[in-house]
C-alpha positions in Angstrom: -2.9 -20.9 104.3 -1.8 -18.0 106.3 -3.5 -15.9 108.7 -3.9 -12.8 105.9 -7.0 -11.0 105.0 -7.5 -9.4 101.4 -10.6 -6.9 100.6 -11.1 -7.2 97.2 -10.4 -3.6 95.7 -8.6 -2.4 98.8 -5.5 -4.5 99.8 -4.2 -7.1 102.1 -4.0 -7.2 105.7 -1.9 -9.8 107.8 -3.6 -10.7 111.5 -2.0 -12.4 114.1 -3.7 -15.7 113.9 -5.9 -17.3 111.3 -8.5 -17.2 114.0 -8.1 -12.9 114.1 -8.6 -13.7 110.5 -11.4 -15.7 110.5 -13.3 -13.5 113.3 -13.0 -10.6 110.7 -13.8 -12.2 107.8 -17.3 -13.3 109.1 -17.7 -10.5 110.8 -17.1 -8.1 107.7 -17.9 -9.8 104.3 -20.7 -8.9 102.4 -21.3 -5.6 104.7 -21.5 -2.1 103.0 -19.0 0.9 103.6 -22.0 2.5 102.6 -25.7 2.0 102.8 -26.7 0.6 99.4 -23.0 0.3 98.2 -19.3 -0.4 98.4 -19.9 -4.0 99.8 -17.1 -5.6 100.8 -16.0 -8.8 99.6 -13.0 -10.3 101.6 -11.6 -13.9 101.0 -7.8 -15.4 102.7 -4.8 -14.7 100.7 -2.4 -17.1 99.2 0.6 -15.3 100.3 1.8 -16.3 103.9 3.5 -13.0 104.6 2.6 -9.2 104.4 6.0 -7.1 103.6 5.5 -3.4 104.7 8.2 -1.1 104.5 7.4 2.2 105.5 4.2 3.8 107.5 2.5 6.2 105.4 -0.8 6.5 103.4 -0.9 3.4 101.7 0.7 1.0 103.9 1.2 0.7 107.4 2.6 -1.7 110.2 1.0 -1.5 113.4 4.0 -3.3 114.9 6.4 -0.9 114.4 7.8 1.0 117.8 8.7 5.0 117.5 12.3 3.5 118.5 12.1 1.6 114.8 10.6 4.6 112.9 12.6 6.3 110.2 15.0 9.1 111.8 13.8 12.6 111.0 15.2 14.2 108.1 16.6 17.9 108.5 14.5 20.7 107.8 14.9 22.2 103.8 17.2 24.6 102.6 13.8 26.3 101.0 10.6 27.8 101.6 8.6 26.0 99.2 7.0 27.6 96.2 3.5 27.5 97.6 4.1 30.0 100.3 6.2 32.0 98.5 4.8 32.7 95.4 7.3 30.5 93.3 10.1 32.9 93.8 13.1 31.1 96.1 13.2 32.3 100.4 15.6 30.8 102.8 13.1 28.2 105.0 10.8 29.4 107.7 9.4 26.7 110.0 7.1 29.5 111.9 5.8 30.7 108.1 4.7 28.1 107.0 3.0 26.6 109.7 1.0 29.4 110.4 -0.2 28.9 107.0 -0.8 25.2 106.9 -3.1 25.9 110.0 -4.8 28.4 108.6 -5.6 26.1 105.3 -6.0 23.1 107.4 -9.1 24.9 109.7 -10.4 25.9 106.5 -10.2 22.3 104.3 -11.8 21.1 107.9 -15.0 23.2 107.4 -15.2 22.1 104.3 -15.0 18.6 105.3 -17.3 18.7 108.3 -19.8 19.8 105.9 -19.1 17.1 103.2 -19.4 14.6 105.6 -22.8 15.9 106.9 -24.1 15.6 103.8 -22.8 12.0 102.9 -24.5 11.4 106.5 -27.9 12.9 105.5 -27.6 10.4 101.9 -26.4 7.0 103.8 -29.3 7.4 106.5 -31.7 7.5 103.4 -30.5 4.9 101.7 -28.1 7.0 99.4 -31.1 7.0 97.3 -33.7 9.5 96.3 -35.8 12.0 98.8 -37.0 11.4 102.2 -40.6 11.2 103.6 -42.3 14.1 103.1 -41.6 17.0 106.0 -37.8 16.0 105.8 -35.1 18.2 104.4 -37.6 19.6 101.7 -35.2 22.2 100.5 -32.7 19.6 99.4 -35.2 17.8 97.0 -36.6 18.8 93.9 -40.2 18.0 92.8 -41.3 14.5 92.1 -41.0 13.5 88.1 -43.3 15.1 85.6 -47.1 13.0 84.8 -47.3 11.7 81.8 -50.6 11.3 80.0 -52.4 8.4 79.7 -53.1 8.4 75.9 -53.3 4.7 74.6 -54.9 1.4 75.4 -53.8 -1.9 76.1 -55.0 -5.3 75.6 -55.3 -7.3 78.3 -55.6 -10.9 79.0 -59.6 -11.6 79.5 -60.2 -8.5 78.8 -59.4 -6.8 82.4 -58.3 -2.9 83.0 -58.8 0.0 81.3 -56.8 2.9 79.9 -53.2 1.9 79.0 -49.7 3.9 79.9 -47.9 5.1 76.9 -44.9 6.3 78.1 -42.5 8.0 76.3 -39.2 7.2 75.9 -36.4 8.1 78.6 -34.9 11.6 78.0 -31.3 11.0 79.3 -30.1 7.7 77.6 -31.2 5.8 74.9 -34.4 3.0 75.4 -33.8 0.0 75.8 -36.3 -3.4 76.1 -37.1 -4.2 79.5 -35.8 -7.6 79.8 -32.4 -6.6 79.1 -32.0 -5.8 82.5 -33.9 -9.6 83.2 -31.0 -11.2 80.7 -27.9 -9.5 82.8 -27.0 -6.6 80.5 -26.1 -3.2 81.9 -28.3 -1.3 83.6 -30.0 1.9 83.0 -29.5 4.7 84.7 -32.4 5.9 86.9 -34.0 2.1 87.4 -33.7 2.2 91.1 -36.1 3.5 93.3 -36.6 4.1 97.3 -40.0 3.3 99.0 -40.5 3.9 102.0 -43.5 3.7 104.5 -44.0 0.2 104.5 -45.4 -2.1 107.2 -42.1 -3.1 109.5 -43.9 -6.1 110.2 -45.4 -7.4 107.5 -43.4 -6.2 104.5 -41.0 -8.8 102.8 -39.5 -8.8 99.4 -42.0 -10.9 97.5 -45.1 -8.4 98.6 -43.2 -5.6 97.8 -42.5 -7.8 94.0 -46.4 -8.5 93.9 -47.2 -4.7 93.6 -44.1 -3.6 91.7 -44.5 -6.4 88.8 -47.9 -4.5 87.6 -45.6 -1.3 86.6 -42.6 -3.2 84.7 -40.1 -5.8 85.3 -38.5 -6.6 89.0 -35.0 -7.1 89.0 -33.2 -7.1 92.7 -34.8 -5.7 96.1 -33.1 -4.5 99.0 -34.7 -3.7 102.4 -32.4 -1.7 104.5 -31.1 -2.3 107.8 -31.0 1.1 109.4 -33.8 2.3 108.1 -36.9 0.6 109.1 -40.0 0.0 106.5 -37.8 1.1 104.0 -36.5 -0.9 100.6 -34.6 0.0 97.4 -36.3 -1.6 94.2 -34.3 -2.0 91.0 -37.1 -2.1 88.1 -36.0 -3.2 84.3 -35.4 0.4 83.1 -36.5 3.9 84.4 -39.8 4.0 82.7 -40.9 1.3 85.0 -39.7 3.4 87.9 -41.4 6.7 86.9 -44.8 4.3 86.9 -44.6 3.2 90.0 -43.7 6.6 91.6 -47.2 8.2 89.5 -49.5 5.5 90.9 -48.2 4.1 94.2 -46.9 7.6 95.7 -48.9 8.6 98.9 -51.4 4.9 98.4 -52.4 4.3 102.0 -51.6 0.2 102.9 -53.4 -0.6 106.4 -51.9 2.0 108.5 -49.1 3.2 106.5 -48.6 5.5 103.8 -46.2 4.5 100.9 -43.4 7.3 99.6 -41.7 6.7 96.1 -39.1 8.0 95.0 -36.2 8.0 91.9 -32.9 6.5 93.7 -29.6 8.1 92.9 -28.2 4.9 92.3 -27.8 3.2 89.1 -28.3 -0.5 90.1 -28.0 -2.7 93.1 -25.0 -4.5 93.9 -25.8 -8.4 95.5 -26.1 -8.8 99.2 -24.1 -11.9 99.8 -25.2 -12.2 103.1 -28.8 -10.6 103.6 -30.1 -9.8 107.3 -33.5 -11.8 108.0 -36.8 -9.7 108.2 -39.1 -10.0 111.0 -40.8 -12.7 108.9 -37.7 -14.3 108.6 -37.6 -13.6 104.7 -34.6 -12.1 103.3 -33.9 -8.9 103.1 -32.5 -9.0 99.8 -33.7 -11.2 97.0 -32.6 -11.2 93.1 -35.9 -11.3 90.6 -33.9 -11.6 87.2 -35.4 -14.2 85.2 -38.5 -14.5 87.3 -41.0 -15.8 85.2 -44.0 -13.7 87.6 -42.5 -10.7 86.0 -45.2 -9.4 83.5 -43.0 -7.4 80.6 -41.0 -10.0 79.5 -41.7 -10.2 76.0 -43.2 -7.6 73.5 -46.8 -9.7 73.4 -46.7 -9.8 77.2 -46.1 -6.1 77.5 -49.0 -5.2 74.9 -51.2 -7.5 77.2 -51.3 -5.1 80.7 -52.9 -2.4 81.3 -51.2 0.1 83.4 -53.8 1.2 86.1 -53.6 3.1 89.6 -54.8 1.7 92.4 -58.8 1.0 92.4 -61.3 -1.3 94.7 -61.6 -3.6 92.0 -59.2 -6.1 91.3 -58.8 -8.4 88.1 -58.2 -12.1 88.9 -57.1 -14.2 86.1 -55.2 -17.9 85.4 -57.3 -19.6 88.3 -58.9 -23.2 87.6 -61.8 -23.0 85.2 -64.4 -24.4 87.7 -63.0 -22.1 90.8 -65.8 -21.6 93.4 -65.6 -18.5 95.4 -64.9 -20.3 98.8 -61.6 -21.3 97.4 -60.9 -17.8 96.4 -62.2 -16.1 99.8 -60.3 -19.1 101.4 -56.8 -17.8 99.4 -57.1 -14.4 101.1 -58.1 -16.0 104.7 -54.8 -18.1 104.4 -53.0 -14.7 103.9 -54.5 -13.2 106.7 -55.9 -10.2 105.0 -59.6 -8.8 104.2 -61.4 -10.8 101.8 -63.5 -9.4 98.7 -67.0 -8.5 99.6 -67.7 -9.3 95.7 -66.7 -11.9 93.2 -68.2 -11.7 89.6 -66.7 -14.7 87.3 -66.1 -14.0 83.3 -67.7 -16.2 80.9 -65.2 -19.2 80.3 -63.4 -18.2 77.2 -61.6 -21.8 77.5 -62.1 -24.7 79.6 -58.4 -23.9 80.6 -58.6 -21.4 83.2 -60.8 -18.7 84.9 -60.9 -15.1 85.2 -63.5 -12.3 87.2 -63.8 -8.9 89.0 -63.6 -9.2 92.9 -64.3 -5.6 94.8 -63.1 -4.6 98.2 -64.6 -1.9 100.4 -61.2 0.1 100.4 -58.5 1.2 98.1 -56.2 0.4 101.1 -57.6 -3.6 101.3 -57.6 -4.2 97.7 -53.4 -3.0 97.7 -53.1 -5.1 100.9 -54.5 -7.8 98.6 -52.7 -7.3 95.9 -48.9 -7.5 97.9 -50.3 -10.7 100.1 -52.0 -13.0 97.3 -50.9 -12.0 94.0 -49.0 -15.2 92.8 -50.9 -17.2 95.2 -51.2 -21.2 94.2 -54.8 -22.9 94.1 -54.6 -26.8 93.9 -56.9 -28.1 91.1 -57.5 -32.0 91.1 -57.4 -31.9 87.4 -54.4 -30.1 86.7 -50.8 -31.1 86.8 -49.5 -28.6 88.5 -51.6 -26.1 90.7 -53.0 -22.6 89.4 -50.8 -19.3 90.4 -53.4 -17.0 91.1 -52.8 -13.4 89.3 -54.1 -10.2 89.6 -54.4 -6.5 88.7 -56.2 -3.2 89.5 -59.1 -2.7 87.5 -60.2 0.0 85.2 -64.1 -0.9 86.8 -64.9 1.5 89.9 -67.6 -1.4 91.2 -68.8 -4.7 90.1 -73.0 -3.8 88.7 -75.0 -6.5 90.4 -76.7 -6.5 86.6 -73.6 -7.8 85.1 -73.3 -10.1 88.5 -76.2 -11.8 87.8 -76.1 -12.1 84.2 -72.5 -14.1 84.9 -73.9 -16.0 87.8 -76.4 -17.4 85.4 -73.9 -18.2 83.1 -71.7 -20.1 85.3 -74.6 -22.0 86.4 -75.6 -23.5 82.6 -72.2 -24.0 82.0 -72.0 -25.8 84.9 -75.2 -28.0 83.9 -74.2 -28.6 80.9 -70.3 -30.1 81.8 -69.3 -33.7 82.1 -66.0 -33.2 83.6 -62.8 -31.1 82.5 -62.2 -31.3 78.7 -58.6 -30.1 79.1 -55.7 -29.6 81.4 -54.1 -26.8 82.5 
């Protein structure tokens, strides 16, 4: 194996020694030219040598002296046609590079401001808008509200009015878990959000709050741009929910900014930097069975709901007490419900309720930390993955709170042990 280097779509290179090689290769795979895109892939080539034979914009050897460059060719007999206006003048060295400078200061302009630009994209994740206050005039609006005009039929009969939205305007629609089954991806499934907690943010919280809005597929925090991550949903109706109900949600002290990505997907990070949490920074959710829209009876089950104080927990064990639950959100490290009301079993299989927090901010806190969160059950084979949802219920009535209390308690009386397992 010889000390060559190839990028994948851009050539070969030959090094001095393997190690060169090997230093670059490490150094350099799996980065992107670009933030968000362009990642290079870079692998040793089979050939031993690297033939160049001339210097010039496609190939170049760095070994080559001045004493071994090609001799200068005379000057031409002609002016040519570009300067004169296609009709035939003797040559005039002077001519035309008076006006080669001339175009040349001019095609600089034009590339100092190009390159400004491209600057202003990569530093904001060549995605959609910045926070707010930044380079307003280059943004338009945020997308159009749709009306909430149907309902849903959730699971235990949680949430509230549904989200009918209407089909995309700029290609065709296409089911959700397309995107979950490695077909092509739609354009305008990618979005930016920004404003997340630089400490505590990972890519499953980010997942946990995504999933209730439409399928997950890839998430990418960036590097340079800190609290910030790039979330490729199933299509770009999911996207357009998640921008109308988590755009300007306050988590703890931060204040969350969506936006639609100019990107059309995400390319894989082969090599993903480690958060401060030492999660990666980039993790692939295609197939993920936590995603929620994966079938057309599980997308007629949820309820698409903004942000409220009351949350909907569901597919806990069937005799849950609410120790264990406040005891989930104490592992977590985050503010615990000041409420828990329990549903009426429906089945001896699993549990569902209401729990209410004192802030909108505590209950999305919750949401990112402990949806998905395991609760060991004696009983069961395999232990309960807690779910949850906002609620269409502003509070939790201490009426209805007692009346399920009460409940809970004959049941409880009047059971011999689990009849089934989960």
């Amino acid at each position: 194996m010889g000390p060559k280097l190839v990028g994948a779509v851009t050539g070969r290179s030959h090094f001095e020694s393997i190690e060169s090689a090997t230093r670059a290769k490490e150094a350099l795979h799996g980065c992107d030219i670009y933030s968000g895109c362009c990642t290079l892939k870079i692998e040793f080539a089979k050939p031993e040598r690297l033939n160049v034979f001339k210097n010039d914009q496609d190939s170049w050897d760095y070994t080559l002296t001045e004493d071994s460059l090609p001799v200068q060719r005379s000057a031409p007999l002609l002016q040519s046609p570009q300067y004169t206006g296609g009709r035939p003048q003797p040559y005039n060295a002077s001519s035309c590079l008076a006006q080669t400078t001339a175009r040349s200061v001019s095609e600089d302009s034009c590339s100092q401001h190009s390159c400004e630009q491209t600057q202003n994209d990569m530093e904001f994740g060549s995605g959609g808008p910045p926070p707010p206050g930044v380079m307003k005039d280059r943004h338009g609006p945020p997308p159009p509200h749709h009306p909430r005009d149907g309902r849903g039929y959730g699971p235990e009969g949680y949430g509230g009015e549904g989200f009918v939205p209407p089909p995309p305007m700029h290609h065709p629609p296409m089911p959700p878990q397309n995107q979950l089954q490695g077909g092509p991806p739609q354009q305008g499934a990618v979005m930016m959000v920004y404003g997340l907690d630089p400490q505590t943010a990972n890519a499953d919280r980010l997942f946990n709050l995504c999933c209730l809005y439409g399928n997950v597929v890839r998430i990418k925090f960036l590097k340079t741009k800190e609290g910030t991550a790039m979330v490729q949903m199933g299509d770009g109706v999911s996207v357009e929910r998640c921008v109308q109900n988590l755009n300007n949600v306050t988590v703890g002290e931060y204040t969350l900014t969506l936006a639609f990505s100019k990107q059309a997907y995400l390319s894989e990070v082969m090599n993903p930097y480690p958060l401060p949490d030492k999660s990666p920074s980039f993790k692939d959710y295609v197939g993920n069975k936590n995603n929620r829209f994966l079938t057309p009876a599980s997308i007629h089950k949820n309820r698409i709901q903004p942000p409220s104080k009351v949350l909907h927990f569901f597919n806990t064990p069937p005799d849950v007490s609410e120790e264990q639950l406040l005891q989930v959100f104490a592992d977590y490290d985050v503010a615990p419900p000041h409420t828990i009301s329990k549903f009426p079993l429906k089945s001896e299989r699993s549990s569902s309720g209401l729990m209410e927090f004192t802030t909108i901010s505590q209950s999305v806190m919750a949401i990112m930390a402990c949806n998905h969160a395991t609760i060991q059950h004696p009983g069961a084979k395999f232990p309960f993955v807690m779910k949850l949802c906002f609620s269409s219920s502003r509070q939790i009535s201490q009426k209805g709170q007692q009346q399920n209390k009460n409940q809970e308690q004959n049941r409880q009386a009047q059971k011999n042990g689990l009849d089934d397992e989960y």
